[in-house]
C-alpha positions in Angstrom: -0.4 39.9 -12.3 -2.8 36.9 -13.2 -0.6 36.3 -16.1 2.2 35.9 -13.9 -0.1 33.9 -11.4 -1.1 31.4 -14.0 2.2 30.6 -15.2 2.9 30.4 -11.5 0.1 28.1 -11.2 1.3 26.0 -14.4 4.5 25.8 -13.5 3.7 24.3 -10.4 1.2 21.7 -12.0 4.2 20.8 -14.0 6.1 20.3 -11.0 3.7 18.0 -9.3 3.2 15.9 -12.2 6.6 15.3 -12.5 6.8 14.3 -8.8 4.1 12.3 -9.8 5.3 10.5 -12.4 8.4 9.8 -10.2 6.6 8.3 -7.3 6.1 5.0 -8.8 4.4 3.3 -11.9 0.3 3.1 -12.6 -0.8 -0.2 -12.0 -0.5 -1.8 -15.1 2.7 -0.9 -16.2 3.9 -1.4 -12.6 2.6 -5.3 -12.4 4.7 -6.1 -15.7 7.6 -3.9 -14.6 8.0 -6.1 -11.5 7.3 -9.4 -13.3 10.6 -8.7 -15.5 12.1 -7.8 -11.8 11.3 -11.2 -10.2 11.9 -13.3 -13.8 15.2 -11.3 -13.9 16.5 -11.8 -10.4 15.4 -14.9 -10.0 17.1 -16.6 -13.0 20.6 -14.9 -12.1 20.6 -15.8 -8.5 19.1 -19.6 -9.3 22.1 -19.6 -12.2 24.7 -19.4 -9.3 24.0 -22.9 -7.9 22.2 -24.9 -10.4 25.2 -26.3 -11.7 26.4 -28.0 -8.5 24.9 -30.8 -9.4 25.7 -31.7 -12.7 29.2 -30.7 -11.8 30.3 -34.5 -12.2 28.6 -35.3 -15.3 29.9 -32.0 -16.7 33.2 -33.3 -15.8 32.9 -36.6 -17.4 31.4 -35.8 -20.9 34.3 -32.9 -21.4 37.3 -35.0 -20.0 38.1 -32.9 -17.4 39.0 -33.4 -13.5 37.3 -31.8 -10.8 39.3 -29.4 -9.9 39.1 -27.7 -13.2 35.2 -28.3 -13.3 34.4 -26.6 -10.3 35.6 -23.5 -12.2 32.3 -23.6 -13.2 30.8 -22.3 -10.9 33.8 -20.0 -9.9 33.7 -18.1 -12.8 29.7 -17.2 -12.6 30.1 -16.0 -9.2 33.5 -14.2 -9.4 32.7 -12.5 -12.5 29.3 -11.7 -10.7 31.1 -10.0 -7.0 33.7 -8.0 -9.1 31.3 -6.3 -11.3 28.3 -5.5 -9.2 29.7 -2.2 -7.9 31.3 -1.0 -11.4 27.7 -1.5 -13.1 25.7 -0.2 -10.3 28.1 2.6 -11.1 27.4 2.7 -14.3 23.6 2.7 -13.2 23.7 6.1 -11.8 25.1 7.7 -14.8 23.8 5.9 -17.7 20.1 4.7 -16.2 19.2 1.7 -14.2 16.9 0.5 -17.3 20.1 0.2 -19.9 22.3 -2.3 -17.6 19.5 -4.1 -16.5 18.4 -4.6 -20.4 22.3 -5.0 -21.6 22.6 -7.5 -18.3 20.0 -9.6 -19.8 20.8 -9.5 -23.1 24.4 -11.0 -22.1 23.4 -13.8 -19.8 20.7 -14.8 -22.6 23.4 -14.7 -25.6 26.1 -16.5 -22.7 23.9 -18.9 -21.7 23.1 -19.9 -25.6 27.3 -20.8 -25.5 26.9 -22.9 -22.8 24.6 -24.7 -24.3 26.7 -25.3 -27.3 30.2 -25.5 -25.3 32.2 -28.6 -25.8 34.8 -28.0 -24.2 35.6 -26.9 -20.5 37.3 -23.7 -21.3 34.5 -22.7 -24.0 31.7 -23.5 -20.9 34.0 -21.3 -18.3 34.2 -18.6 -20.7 30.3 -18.8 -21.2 29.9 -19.0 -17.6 31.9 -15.5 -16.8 30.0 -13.7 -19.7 26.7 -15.1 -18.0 28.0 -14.2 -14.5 28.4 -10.6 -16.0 24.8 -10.3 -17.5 23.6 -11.5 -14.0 25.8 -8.4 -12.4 24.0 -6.5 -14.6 20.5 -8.0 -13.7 21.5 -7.8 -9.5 23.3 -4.4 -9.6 19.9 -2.3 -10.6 17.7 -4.3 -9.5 16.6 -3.0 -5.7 17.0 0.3 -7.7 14.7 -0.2 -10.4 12.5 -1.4 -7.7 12.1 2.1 -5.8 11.5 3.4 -9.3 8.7 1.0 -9.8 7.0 1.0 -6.7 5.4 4.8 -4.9 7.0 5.3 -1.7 3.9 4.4 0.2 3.7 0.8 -0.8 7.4 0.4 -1.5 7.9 -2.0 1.5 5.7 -4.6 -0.7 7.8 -3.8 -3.6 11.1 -4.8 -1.4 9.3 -7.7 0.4 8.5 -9.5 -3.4 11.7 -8.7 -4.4 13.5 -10.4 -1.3 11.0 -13.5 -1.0 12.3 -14.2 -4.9 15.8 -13.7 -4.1 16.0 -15.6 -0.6 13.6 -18.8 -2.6 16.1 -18.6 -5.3 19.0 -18.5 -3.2 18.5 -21.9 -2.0 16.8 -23.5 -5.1 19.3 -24.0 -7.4 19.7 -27.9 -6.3 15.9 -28.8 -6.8 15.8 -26.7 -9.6 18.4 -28.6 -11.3 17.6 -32.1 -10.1 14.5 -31.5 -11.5 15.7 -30.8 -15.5 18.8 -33.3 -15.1 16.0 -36.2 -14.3 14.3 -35.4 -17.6 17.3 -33.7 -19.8 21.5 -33.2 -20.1 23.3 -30.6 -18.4 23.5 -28.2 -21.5 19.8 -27.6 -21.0 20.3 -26.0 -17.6 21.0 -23.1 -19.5 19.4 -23.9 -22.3 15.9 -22.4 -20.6 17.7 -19.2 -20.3 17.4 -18.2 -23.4 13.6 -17.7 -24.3 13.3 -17.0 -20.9 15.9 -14.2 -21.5 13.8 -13.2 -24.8 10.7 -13.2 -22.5 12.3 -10.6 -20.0 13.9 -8.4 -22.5 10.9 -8.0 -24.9 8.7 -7.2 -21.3 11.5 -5.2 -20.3 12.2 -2.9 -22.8 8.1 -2.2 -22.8 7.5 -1.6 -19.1 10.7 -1.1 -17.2 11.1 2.6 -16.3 13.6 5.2 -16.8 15.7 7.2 -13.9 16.7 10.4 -14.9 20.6 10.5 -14.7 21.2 12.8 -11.5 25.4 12.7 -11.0 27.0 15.2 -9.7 28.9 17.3 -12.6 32.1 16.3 -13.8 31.3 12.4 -12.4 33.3 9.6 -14.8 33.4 6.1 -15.2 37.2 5.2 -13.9 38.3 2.5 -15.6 41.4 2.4 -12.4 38.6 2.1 -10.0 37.0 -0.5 -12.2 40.4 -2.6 -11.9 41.0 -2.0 -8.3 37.4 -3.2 -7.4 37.6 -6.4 -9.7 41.4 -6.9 -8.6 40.4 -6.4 -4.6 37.4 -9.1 -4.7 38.9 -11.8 -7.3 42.3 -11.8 -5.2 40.3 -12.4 -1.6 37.8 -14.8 -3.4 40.2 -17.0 -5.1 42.2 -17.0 -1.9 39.5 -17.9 -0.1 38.9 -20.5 -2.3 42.1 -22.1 -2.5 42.2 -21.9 1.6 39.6 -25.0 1.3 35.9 -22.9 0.2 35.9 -26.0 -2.5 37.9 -28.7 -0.5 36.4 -31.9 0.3 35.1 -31.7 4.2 37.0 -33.5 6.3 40.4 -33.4 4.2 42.1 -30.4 5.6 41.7 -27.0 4.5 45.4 -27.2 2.7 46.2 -23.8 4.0 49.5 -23.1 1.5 51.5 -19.8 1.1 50.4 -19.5 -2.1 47.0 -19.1 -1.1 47.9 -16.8 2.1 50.2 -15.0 -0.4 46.8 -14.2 -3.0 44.8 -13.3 0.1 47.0 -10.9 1.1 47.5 -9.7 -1.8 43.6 -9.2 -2.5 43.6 -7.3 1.1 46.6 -4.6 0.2 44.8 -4.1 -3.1 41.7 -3.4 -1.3 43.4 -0.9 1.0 44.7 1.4 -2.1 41.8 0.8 -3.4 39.1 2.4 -0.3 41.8 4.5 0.4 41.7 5.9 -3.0 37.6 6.5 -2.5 37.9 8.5 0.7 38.9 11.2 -1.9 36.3 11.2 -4.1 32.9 12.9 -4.3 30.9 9.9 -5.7 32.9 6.6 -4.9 32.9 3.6 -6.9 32.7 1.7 -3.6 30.5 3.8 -1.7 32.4 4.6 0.9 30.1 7.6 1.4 27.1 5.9 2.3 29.1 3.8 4.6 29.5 6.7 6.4 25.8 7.0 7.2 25.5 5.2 10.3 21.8 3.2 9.6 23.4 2.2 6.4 26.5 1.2 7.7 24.3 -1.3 10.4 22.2 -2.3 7.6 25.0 -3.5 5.5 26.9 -5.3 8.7 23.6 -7.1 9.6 23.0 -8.3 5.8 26.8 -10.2 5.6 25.8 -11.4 9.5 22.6 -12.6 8.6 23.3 -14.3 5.3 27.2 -16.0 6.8 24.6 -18.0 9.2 22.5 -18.7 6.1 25.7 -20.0 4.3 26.9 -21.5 7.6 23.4 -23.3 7.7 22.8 -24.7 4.4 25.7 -26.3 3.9 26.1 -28.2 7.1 22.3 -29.3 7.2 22.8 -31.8 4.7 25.4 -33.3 6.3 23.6 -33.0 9.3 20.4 -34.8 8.1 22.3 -37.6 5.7 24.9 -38.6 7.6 24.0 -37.7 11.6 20.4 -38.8 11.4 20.1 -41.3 8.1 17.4 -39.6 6.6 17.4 -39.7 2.4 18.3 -37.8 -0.2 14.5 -37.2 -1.1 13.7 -36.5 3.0 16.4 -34.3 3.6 15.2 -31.9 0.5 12.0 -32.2 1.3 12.6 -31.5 5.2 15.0 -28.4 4.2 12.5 -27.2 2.1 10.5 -26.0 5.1 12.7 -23.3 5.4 12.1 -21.4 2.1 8.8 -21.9 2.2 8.7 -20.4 5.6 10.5 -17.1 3.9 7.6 -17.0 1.0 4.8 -17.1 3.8 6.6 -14.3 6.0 8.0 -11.8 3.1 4.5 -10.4 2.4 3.6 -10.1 6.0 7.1 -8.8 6.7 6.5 -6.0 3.8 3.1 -4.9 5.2 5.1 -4.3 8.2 7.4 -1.7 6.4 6.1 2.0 7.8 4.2 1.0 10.5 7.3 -0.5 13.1 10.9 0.5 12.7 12.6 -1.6 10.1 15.6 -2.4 12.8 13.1 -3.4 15.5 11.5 -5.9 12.8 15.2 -7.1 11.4 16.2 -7.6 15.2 12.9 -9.6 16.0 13.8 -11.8 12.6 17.4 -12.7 13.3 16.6 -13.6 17.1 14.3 -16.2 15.7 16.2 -16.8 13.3 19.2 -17.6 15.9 16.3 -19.0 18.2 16.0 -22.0 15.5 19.5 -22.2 14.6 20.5 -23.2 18.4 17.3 -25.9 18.4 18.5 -27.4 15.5 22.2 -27.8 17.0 19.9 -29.1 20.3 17.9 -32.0 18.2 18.3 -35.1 20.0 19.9 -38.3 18.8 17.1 -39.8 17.4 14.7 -36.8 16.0 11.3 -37.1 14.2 10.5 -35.7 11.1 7.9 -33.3 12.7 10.9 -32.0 14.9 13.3 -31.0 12.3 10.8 -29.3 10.1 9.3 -27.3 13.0 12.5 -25.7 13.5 13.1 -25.2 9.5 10.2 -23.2 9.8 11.4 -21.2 12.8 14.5 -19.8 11.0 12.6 -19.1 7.6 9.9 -17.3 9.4 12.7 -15.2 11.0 15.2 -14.9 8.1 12.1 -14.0 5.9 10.8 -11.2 8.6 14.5 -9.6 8.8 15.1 -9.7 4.9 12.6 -7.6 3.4 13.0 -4.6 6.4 16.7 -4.6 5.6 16.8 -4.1 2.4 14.2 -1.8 2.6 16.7 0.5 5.0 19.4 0.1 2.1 17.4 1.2 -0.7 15.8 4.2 0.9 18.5 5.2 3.5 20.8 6.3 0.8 19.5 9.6 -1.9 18.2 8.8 -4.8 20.8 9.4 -7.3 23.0 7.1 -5.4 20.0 4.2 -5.5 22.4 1.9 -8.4 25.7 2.3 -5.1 22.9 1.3 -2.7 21.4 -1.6 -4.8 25.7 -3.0 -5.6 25.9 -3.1 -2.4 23.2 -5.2 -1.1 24.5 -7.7 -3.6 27.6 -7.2 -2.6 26.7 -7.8 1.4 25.0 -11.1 0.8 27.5 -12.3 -1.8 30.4 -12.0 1.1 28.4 -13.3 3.5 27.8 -16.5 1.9 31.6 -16.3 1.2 32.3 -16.0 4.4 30.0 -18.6 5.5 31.3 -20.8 3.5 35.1 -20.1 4.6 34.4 -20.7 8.3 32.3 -23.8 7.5 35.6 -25.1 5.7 37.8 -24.1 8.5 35.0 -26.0 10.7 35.0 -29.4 8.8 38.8 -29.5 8.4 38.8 -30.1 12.1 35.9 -31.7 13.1 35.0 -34.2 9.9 31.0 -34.5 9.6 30.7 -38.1 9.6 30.4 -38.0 13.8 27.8 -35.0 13.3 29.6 -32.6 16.1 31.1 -30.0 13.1 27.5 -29.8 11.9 26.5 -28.8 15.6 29.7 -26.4 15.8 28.4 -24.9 12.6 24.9 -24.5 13.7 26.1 -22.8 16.8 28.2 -20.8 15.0 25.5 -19.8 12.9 23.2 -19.0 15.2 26.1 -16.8 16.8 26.6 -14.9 13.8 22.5 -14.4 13.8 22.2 -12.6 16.8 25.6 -10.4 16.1 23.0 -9.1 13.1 20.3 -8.6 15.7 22.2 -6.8 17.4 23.2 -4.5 14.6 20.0 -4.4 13.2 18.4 -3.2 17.1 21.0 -0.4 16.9 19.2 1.2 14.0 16.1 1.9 16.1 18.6 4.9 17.7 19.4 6.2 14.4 17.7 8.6 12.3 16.6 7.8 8.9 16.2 10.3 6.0 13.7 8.6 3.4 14.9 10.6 0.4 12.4 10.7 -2.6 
């Protein structure tokens, strides 16, 4: 009988070391796990602007047009959509640790032939290998964060995570006027690569490893694979072509060849989610869609980021051409707004656990809608002091409602499905800025900005599109949540 109590004894011991060891890293290892997180995610999400600028010089030294040059930037972030649900996917089965490693590795090596590219079509190859390595970086990412952090403190984890994502977001321009005042464009990717050493050789050290939990008999379908990168490249290139990349003010050139890929991309989407319903564990996780916090969650992350797409495009218009102010003024005054976000994401994450995270989103987003409506209210002639205050209105806002979200999509979901969650909060802000960006085209092909009333129609908009995601996020407070270890 005490033999049999003992090994009772020891097998629980076992058990609650191994709960243990799940429930975050120590210290240590935990500080340089999350500094290979915030290196990693930063670098992939800065990578999908920071080209903008050089665009024209680009164009130039390779003898090409702009309409071929912008394909960029097009390829990063197409390649990037399609394959964030396949390798979060591939997350769950395989471990989050191997993609995110194999992610980095890619964009390191692709950025390397980008450096060397001389000629368009060698740098758009480079690009969609780099876009895939940065799929692999974003898919796992909120994932390997849970793993990271104990459950008690993970709200911090999720607030650094989203501060870094939101700065880097809206970086890219900065970033890159910074190094093109000092270098060439080929070293914009350049300093990927022994940043990409950096994060691999911390990486492969610190970064921990999630025990494969599928369900039995669970495969990798290379037809879902196909029908996810089909649905998303048709609807983004035909979103594209419907005037995403026009100039403003010339018409959004609405063709039926572009209707005809659009529709296309939406009857390839409808086999495609009708082909999930059926299964278990769907590639597009259709299944935690069906969990009604999640569901809100994912509806206020594309409302929230379409007004933060909506927002920073037309602002520099706004400021520029409505109200004169220079190139140096206007970054300097937009700037207000991410460094709002960095002040309010670690307030925002000691939040986490002690008020509802819809009640906090819902707070967020009506500020953040508060500021978008003061901004489309500025007066003719505004000060300086008047535009910032209001920059710093909707960062304090859009940084309270980020990290409580995400936090909701991570946890709402069971653990072996943390790589579907992590796609799809990706995927969420990736179509919202889409969208965004659609109805800000749509905007400017009938109300040019030069007379500043499509920037205010914008900012309306906007702010319209912030408070639909307060609304959504409000709703969760009447839903349960099951935090799943």
């Amino acid at each position: 009988m005490q033999r049999g109590e003992a090994v009772s004894a020891t097998t629980a011991s076992a058990s609650a070391s191994a709960v243990a060891a799940r429930d975050g890293l120590p210290w240590p290892q935990r500080a340089h796990a999350m500094v290979v997180i915030i290196l990693g995610i930063a670098v992939a999400v800065l990578d999908g602007t920071i080209v903008n600028l050089a665009l024209p010089g680009i164009a130039r030294e390779l003898r090409s047009d702009a309409s071929h040059a912008i394909w960029v930037v097009n390829a990063y972030q197409i390649a990037t959509l399609v394959m964030l649900l396949p390798l979060a996917s591939l997350g769950d089965l395989i471990g989050y640790r191997r993609v995110y490693l194999v992610g980095m590795a890619l964009f390191a090596v692709s950025s390397l032939a980008a450096t060397f590219a001389n000629s368009l079509e060698m740098l758009i190859g480079a690009r969609a290998l780099q876009g895939l390595g940065a799929a692999g970086i974003m898919s796992v990412n909120s994932a390997l964060v849970r793993l990271i952090y104990p459950r008690s403190q993970l709200g911090r984890g999720m607030a650094i995570n989203s501060m870094v994502v939101a700065t880097a977001s809206v970086a890219g321009p900065s970033v890159a006027a910074a190094i093109l005042s000092v270098a060439s464009w080929p070293w914009l990717f350049a300093l990927n690569v022994p940043l990409g050493i950096l994060v691999l050789t911390l990486g492969m050290k610190s970064l921990p490893v999630s025990q494969a939990q599928a369900a039995s008999g669970r495969r990798f379908s290379g037809v879902d694979v196909l029908l996810n990168v089909l649905m998303f490249s048709l609807i983004f290139i035909g979103a594209d072509r419907l005037g995403v990349r026009g100039d403003p003010g010339q018409g959004i050139g609405i063709g039926a060849g572009a209707w005809a890929i659009l529709l296309a991309g939406v009857a390839v989407g409808f086999v495609y989610l009708r082909r999930q319903l059926s299964l278990a564990l769907p590639l597009f996780p259709v299944d935690l869609l069906r969990i009604p916090v999640f569901a809100l969650s994912m509806g206020t992350s594309v409302g929230a980021f379409c007004a933060q797409m909506l927002s920073f495009i037309a602002l520099p218009f706004l400021l520029l051409e409505t109200y004169g102010r220079s190139h140096f003024e206007a970054g300097l005054l937009i700037t207000a707004w991410p460094l709002a976000i960095v002040f309010m994401a670690p307030i925002a994450g000691r939040l986490i656990g002690k008020y509802p995270d819809g009640l906090l989103g819902g707070i967020g987003l009506a500020t953040l809608a508060t500021g978008l409506v003061l901004l489309a209210a500025l007066p003719a002639h505004p000060g300086n002091a008047d535009i910032a205050w209001r920059m710093v209105l909707c960062g304090l806002g859009f940084g309270l409602f980020q990290s409580p979200n995400n936090h909701t999509i991570v946890t709402s979901p069971p653990p072996h499905r943390s790589g579907a969650a992590s796609g799809m909060l990706g995927t969420a802000r990736l179509t919202g800025q889409t969208l965004g960006a659609v109805i800000l085209a749509g905007i400017f092909s009938f109300w040019p900005p030069h007379d500043g009333k499509g920037q205010v129609i914008a900012l309306s908009i906007a702010a319209c599109c912030a408070a639909v995601a307060a609304v959504f996020s409000t709703l969760r407070t009447r839903q349960p949540i099951a935090k799943h270890a």
